[in-house]
C-alpha positions in Angstrom: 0.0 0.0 0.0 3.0 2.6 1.4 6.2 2.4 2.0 8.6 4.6 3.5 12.1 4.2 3.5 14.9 5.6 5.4 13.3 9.3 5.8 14.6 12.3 7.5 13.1 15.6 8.1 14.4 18.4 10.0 12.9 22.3 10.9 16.4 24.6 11.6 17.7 22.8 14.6 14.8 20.3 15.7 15.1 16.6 14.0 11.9 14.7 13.6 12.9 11.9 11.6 16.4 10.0 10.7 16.3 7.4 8.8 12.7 6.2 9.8 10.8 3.4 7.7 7.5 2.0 7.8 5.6 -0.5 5.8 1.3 -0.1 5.9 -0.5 -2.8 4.0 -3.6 -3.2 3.0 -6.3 -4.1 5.5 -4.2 -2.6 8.4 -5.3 -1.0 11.3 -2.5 1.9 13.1 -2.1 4.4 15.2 0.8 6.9 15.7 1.6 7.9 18.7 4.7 10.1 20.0 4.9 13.4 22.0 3.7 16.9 20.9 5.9 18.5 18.4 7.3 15.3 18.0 6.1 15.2 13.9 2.9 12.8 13.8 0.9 15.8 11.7 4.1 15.7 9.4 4.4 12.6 8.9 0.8 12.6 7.1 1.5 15.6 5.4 4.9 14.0 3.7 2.5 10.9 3.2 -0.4 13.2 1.4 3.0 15.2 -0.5 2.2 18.5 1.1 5.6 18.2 3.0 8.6 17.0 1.1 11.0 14.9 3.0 14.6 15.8 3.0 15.9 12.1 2.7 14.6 8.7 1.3 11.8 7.6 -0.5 8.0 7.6 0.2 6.1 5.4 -2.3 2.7 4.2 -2.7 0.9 1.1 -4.5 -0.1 2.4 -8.4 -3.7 3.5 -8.4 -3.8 3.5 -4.6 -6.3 5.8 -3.6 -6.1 8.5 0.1 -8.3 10.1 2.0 -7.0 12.8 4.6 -9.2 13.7 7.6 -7.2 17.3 9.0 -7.2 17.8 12.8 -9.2 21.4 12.3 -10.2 23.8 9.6 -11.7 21.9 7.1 -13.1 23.0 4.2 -16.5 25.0 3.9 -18.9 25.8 1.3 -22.7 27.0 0.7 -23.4 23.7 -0.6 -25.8 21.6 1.6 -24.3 18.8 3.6 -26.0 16.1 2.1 -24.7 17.5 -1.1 -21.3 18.1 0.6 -20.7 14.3 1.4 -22.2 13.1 -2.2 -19.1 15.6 -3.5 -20.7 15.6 -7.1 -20.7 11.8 -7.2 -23.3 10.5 -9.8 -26.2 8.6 -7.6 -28.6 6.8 -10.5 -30.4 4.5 -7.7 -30.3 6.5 -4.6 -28.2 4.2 -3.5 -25.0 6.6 -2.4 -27.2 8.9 -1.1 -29.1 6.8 1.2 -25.3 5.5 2.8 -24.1 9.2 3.1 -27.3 10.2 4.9 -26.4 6.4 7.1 -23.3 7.7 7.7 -24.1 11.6 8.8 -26.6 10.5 11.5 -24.4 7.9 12.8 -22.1 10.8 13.1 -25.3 12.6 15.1 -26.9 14.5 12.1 -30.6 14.8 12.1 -32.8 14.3 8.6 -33.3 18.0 9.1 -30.0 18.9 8.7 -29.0 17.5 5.4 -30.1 20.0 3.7 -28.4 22.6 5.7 -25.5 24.5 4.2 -22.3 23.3 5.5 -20.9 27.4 6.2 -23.9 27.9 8.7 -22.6 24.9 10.7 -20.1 25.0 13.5 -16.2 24.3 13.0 -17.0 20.7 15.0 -19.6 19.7 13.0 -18.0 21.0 9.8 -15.7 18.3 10.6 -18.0 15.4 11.0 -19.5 16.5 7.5 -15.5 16.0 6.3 -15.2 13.1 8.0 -19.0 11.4 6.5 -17.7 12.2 3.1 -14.2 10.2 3.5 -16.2 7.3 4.8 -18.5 7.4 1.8 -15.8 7.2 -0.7 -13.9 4.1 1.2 -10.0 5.2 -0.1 -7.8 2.7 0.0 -5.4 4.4 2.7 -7.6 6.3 5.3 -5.4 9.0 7.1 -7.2 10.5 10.4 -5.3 13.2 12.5 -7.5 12.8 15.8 -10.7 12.1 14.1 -12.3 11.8 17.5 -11.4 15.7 18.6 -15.3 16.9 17.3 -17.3 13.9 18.4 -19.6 13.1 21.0 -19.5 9.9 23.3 -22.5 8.1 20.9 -21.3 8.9 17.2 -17.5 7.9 18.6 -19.0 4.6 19.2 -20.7 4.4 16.3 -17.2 5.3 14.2 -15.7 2.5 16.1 -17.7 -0.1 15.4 -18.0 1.4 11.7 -13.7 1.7 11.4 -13.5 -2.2 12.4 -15.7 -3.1 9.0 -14.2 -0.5 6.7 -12.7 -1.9 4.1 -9.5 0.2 3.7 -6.5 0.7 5.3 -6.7 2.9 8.4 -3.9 4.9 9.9 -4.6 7.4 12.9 -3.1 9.9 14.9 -5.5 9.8 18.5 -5.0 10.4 22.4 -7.9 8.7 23.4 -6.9 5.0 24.7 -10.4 3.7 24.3 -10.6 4.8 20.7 -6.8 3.3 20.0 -7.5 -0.3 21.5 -10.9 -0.6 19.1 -10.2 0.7 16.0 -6.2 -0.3 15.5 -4.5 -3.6 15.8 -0.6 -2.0 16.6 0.5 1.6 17.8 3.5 2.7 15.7 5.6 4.7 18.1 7.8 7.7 17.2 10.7 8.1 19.3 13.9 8.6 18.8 13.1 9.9 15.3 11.9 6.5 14.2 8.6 4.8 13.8 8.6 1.4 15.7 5.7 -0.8 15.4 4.3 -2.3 18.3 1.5 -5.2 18.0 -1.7 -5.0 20.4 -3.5 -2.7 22.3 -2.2 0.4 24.0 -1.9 -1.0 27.5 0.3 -3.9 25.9 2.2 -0.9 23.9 3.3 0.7 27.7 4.2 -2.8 28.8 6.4 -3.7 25.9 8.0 -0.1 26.1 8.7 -0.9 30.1 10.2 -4.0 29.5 12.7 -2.3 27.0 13.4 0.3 29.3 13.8 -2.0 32.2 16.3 -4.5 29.9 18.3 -1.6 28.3 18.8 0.0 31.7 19.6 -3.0 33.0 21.9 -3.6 29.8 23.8 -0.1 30.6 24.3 -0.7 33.8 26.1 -4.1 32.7 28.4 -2.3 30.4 29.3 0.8 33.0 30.3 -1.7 35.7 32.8 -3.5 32.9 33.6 0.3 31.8 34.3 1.1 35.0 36.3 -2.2 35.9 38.5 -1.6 32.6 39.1 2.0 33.5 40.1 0.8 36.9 42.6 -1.9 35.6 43.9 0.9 33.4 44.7 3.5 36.0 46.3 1.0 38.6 48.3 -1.2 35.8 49.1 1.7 33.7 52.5 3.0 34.7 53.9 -0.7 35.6 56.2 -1.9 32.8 55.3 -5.5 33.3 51.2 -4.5 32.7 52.3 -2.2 29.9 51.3 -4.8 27.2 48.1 -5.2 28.7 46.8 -2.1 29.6 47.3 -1.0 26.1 45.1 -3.9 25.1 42.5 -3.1 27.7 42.5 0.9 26.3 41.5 -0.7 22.8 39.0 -3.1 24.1 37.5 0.2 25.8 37.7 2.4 22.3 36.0 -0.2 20.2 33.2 -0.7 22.7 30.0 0.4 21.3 28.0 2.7 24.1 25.1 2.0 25.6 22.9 5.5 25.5 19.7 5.6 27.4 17.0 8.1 25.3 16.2 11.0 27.6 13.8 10.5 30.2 10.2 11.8 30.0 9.4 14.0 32.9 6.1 13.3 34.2 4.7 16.7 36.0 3.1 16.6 39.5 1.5 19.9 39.8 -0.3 20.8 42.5 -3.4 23.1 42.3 -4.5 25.7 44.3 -7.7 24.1 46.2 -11.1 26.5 46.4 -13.2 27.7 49.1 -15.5 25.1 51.2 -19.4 25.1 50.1 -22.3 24.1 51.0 -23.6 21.0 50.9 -26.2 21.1 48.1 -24.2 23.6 45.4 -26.5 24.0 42.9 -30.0 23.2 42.0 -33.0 23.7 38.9 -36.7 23.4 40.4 -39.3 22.8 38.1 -37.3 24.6 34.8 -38.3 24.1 31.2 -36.4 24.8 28.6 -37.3 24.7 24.5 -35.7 26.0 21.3 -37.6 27.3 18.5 -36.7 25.4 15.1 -37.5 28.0 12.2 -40.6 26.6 9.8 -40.5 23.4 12.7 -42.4 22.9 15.6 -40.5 24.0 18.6 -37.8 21.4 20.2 -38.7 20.8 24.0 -35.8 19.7 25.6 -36.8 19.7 29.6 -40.3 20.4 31.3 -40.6 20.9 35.0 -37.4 19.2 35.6 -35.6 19.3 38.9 -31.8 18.4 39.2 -29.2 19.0 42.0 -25.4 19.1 42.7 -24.0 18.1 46.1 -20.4 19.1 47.3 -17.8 17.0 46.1 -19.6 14.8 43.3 -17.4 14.0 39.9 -20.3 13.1 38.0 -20.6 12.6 34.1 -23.4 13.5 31.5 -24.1 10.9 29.0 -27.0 10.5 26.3 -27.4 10.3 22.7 -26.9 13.6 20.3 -29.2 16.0 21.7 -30.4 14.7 24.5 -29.8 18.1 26.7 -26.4 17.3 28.0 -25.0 20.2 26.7 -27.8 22.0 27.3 -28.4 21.1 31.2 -24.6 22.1 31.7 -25.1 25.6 30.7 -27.8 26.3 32.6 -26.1 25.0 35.4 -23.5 27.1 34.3 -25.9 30.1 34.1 -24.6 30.3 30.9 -28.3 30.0 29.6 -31.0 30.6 31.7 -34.2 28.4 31.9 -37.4 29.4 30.3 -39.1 29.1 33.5 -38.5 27.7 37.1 -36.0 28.1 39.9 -32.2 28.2 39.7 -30.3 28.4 43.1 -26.8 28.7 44.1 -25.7 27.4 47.8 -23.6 29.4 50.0 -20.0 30.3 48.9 -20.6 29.0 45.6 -18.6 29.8 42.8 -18.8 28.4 39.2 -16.3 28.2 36.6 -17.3 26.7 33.0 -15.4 25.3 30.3 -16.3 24.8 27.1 -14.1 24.1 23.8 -16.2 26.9 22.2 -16.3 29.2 25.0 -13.2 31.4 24.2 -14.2 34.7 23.9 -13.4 36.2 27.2 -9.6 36.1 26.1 -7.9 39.8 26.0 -6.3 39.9 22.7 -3.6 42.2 23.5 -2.5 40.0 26.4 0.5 37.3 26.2 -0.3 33.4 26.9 1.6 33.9 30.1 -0.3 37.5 31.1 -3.2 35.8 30.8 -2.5 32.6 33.0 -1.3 35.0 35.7 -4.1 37.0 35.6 -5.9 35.9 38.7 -5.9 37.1 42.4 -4.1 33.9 43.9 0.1 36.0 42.7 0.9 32.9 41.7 4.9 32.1 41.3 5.8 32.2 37.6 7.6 29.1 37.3 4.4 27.6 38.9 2.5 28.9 35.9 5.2 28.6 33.5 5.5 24.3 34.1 1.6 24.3 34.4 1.7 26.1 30.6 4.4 23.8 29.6 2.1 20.7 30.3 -0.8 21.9 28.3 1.4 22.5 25.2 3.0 25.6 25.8 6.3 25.0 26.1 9.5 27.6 25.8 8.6 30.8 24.4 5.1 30.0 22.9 4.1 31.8 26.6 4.7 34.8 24.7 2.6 34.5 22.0 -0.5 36.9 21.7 -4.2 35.1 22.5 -5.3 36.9 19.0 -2.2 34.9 16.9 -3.4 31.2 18.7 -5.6 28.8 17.6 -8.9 27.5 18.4 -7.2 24.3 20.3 -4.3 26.6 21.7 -7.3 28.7 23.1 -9.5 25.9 24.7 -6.0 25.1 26.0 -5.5 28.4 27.7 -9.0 28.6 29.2 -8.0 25.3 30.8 -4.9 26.4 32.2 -6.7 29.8 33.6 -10.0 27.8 35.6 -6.7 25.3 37.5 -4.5 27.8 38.3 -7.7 29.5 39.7 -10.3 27.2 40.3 -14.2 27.9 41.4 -15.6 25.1 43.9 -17.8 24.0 41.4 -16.5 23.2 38.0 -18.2 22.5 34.7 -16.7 20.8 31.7 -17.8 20.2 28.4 -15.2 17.8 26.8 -11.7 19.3 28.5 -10.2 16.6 26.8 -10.1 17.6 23.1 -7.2 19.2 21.8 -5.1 17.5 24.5 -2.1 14.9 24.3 -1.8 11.7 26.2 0.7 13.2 28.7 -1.5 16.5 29.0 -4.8 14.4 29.9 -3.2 12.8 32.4 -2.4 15.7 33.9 -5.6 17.6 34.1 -6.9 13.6 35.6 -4.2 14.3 38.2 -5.3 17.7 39.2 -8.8 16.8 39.2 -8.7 13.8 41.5 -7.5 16.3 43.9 -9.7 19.0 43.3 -11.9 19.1 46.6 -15.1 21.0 44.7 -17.9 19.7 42.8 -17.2 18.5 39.0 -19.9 17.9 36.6 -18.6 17.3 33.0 -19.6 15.8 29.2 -16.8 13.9 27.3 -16.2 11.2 24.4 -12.9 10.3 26.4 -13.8 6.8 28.3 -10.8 6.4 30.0 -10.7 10.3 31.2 -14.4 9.3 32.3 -13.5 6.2 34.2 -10.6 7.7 35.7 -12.7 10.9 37.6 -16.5 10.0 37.9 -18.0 8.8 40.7 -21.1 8.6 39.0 -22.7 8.4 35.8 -26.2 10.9 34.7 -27.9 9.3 31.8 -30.1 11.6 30.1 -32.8 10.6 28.1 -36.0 12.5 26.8 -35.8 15.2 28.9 -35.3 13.1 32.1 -32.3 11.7 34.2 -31.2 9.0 35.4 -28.3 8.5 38.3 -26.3 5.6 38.3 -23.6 5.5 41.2 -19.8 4.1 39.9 -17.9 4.9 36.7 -18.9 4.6 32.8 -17.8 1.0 32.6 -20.1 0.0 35.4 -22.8 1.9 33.8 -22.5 -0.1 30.5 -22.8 -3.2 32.9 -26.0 -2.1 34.5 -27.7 -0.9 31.5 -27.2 -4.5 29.9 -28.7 -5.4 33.0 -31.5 -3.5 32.8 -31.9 -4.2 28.7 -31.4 -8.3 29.7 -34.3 -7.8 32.6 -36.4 -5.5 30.4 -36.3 -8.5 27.6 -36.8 -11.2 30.4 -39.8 -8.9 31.1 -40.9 -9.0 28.1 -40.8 -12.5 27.4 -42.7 -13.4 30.5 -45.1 -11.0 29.5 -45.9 -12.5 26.3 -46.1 -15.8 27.2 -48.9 -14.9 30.3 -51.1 -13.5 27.0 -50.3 -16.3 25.5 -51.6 -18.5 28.6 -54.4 -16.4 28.7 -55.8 -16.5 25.2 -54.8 -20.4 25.4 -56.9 -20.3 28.9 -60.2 -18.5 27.1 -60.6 -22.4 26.1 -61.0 -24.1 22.7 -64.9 -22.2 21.5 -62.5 -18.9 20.9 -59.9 -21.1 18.5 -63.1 -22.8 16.7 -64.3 -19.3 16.6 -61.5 -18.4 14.9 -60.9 -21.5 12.3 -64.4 -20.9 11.0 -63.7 -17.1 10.3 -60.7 -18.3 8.7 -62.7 -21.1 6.8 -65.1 -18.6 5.8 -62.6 -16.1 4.3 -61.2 -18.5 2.3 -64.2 -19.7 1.0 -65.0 -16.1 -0.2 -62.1 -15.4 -1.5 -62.4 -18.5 -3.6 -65.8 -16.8 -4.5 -64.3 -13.6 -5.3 -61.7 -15.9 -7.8 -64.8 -17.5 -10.0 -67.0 -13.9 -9.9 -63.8 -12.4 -11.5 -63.6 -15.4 -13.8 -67.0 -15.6 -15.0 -67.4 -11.7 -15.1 -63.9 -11.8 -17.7 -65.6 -15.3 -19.3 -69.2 -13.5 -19.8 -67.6 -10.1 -21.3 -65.6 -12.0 -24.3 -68.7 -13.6 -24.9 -70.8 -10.4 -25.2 -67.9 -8.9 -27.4 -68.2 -12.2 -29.2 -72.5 -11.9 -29.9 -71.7 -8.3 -30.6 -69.5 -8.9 -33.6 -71.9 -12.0 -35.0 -75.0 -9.7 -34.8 -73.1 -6.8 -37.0 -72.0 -9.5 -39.7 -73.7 -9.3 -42.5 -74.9 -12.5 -42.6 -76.6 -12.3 -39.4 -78.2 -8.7 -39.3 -80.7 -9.3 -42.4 -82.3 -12.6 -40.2 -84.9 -11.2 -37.8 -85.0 -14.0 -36.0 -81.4 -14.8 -35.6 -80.3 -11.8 -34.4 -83.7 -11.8 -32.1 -82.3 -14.9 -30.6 -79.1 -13.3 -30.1 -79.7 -10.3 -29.2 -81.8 -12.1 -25.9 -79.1 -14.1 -25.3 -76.8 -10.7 -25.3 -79.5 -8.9 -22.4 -78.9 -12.2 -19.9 -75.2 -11.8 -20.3 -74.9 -8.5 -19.4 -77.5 -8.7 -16.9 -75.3 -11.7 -15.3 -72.2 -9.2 -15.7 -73.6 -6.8 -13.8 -75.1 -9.0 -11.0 -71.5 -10.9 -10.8 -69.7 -7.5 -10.6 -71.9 -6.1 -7.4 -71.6 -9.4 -5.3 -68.0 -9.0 -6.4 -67.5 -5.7 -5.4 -69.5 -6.1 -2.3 -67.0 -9.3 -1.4 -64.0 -7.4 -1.4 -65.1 -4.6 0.7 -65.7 -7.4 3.2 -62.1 -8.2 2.6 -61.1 -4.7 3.1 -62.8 -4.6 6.4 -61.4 -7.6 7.9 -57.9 -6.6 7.2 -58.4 -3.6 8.8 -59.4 -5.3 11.6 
């Protein structure tokens, strides 16, 4: 399918690949993983020949076709979406059309959207329109640069399960674990400046990278003891004439031996947040609020009605539901971001609430550096405090001193982050914190928030950041909620619980009507067999009607040509006889065709009944 070959690339001073190689066949399943800035996105761009490498050879199978999913910015047009993921592609039987529109709601679009234009969408779901029309066109190479940034928890699943029947190959670039270990079957690694390929899931990828550490450490700690015993044979023995011989050997042996290195060792950051003020015990609550959207030419979308919800001090709890469900929606009018349409919304004593949203970047100053705005808070804060907290959401060095107006959309969800830890309210709410974050990053902001002693309510896609903070799992569901206590794993297990009980239900329940109409004793089942008898006996009627009525009319067409012939018209009595014989026929035609008629509109009744 691909094959790279000894490549090297290199910006000024920084090297991201020397002599790296990788082979991708067809039918495999990748990922790429390797530190920020450490060249995954140019790797795909050298792939797609936006990026030229500066050594060795990229070369693809003949007629090998590749579709690129970017990380942001795709490209936007006033053509519908629908029309968008169809791309101009010729659709005789309706048959493309009705796998694109498959494709866009498993990705959480709505029949009313498709005919939206794609410009009037947001940047997020500009991207699942992007991502619907790669699918539909099944290249042979898919390239995906964290296709799972813009998706919900529910269309994530749904490209999962989709990714493990595509019939391509697929090669990704994703920090979310769960999504790795389902959609690839190896993680190609970059380090070092190569690509090493590592076969199994992501938790077997960490195990196989400990054990190398663990035997080349142990491997250069082998060759410094013998360095070290060589060096110290050299220094006693050198200036004895009898040794001479010897030593001189020994200073060889030591040249030619080949050095151990051990690759520099990836600092993992303990940073400890600032912790907020105590509250109450019940932070926040809605009593009785409704809340509904008007839908232009569409009747109005209710999403709550005389709902009632509450927070409690210390809860890590996490919204899940299908693509507009509310979740978004309930966390921004816990937020106050929206208010309700009616009802009560009360805040408990002392409490303050911070809310984060990828989307919600606009309180930024423009004219203020990353690092001016991370210190601007009341806490006076140490710089190198805020400096290694920057650093760990992916601004390292000097990028502290970009402007907010120069960064991008990520850089700013980044920096909103970085302001609500270094200064957090007691009650905190998240929708998806995750996106736009590396592996190293999440597990960061999952350190900081195990220890964060306030209240956090959150939405994301990210199962293991999920599993690794909430204490409980909100199901929402037609405007209603449902608790369950534990993490998003055990909440899986209990709804197939629930779904397995509700089918047991179900199935007990069928066969108790069953018993029943069994019980109601053999006159309802003879009942029954002669209303079947008697249907079939007039449909059998309605058969000969319809064969006599077709019989009777090709005899009247036959009598009327006879009685026009000229042999027949000049005998009186003849065409008399004939002309009787004519009135009984169509008088038996049009007896035959009102039973008939009347027959089937019995039949019409019963099947409606």
């Amino acid at each position: 399918m691909i094959t790279l070959r000894n490549i090297c690339k290199s910006f000024t001073s920084q090297v991201l690949f020397d002599n790296a190689s990788l082979q991708l066949n067809e039918g495999d399943r990748f990922v790429l993983v390797g530190p920020n800035g450490a060249g995954k996105s140019t790797l795909f761009k050298m792939m797609l020949g936006q990026e030229e490498c500066d050594e060795g050879e990229i070369s693809f199978r003949k007629g090998a076709v590749t579709g690129y999913l970017p990380q942001e910015n795709p490209p936007v047009s006033g053509e519908s979406v629908i029309n968008t993921v169809l791309d101009g592609a010729e659709d005789y039987d309706g048959r493309l059309s009705a796998e694109g529109k498959s494709i866009l709601m498993g990705l959480g679009f709505r029949v009313r959207d498709f005919d939206r234009p794609v410009k009037t969408l947001s940047g997020g779901w500009a991207m699942r329109v992007a991502l619907a029309r790669l699918l539909l066109k099944k290249p042979d190479l898919l390239l995906l640069d964290e296709p799972t940034n813009h998706l919900d928890l529910e269309s994530l699943k749904w490209l999962e399960d989709y990714l493990q029947n595509f019939p391509g190959a697929v090669f990704s670039i994703s920090h979310d674990r769960d999504f790795i270990n389902k959609t690839s079957r190896a993680i190609v690694a970059l380090q070092e400046h190569k690509l090493k390929i590592y076969y199994g899931d992501y938790e077997h990828y960490l195990q196989q990278k400990a054990d190398e550490k663990a035997r080349l450490l142990s491997a250069w700690k082998q060759q410094q003891d013998e360095i070290a015993h060589m060096e110290d044979f050299i220094a006693r023995n050198r200036v004895r004439a009898t040794t001479a011989s010897r030593v001189q050997s020994m200073i060889k042996r030591l040249e030619k031996i080949e050095r151990i290195e051990l690759p520099p060792e990836t600092k993992t950051v303990k940073i400890h947040f600032p912790q907020p003020l105590r509250t109450a015990t019940k932070v926040l609550e809605l009593k009785g609020v409704s809340k509904i959207y008007p839908v232009e030419g569409q009747e109005p979308v209710k999403v709550y009605e005389n709902f009632d919800f509450s927070l409690e001090r210390g809860q890590k709890m996490v919204f899940v539901g299908h693509n507009g469900a509310g979740k978004s929606t309930l966390l921004k009018m816990l937020a106050g971001v929206i208010p309700p349409d009616s009802g009560e919304y009360k805040l408990g004593l002392n409490v303050k609430v911070g809310y984060f949203s990828q989307h919600h970047t606009g309180i930024l100053d423009p004219r203020k550096t990353v690092l001016q705005e991370a210190m601007d808070n009341d806490r006076m804060l140490p710089e190198l405090l805020v400096r290694t907290v920057l650093g760990t959401f992916l601004f390292p060095g000097d990028d502290v001193y970009k402007y907010t107006e120069v960064l991008s959309g990520g850089e700013k969800s980044r920096l909103m982050l970085v302001k609500l830890l270094l200064d957090p309210p007691n009650v905190l709410l998240m929708d998806e914190p995750t996106t736009h974050l590396d592996m190293a990053s999440v597990d960061a902001l999952i350190s900081a928030l195990k220890e964060f002693e306030g209240t956090l309510c959150f939405i994301s896609h990210d199962v293991y950041f999920i599993n690794a903070l909430a204490d409980s799992v909100v199901h929402i569901e037609q405007g209603k909620t449902t608790v369950y206590p534990g993490n998003y794993d055990y909440f899986l297990y209990r709804r197939r619980q629930l779904d397995k009980e509700e089918a047991e239900t179900e199935k007990i329940n069928t066969s108790d009507v069953q018993r029943k109409k069994t019980a109601s004793g053999l006159a309802g089942w003879e009942e029954k067999k002669q209303r079947e008898a008697e249907s079939r006996k007039k449909a059998r009627r309605r058969e000969t009607l319809k064969k006599e009525i077709a019989y009777s009319k090709k005899t009247v067409e036959s009598i009327a040509e006879k009685i026009a012939s000229p042999e027949i018209y000049s005998d009186y009595v003849k065409v008399r006889e004939l002309g009787d014989k004519l009135a009984a026929l169509e008088k038996k035609i049009s007896e035959f065709t009102d039973e008939l008629e009347t027959l089937e509109l019995e039949a019409m009744e019963e099947q409606e009944n």
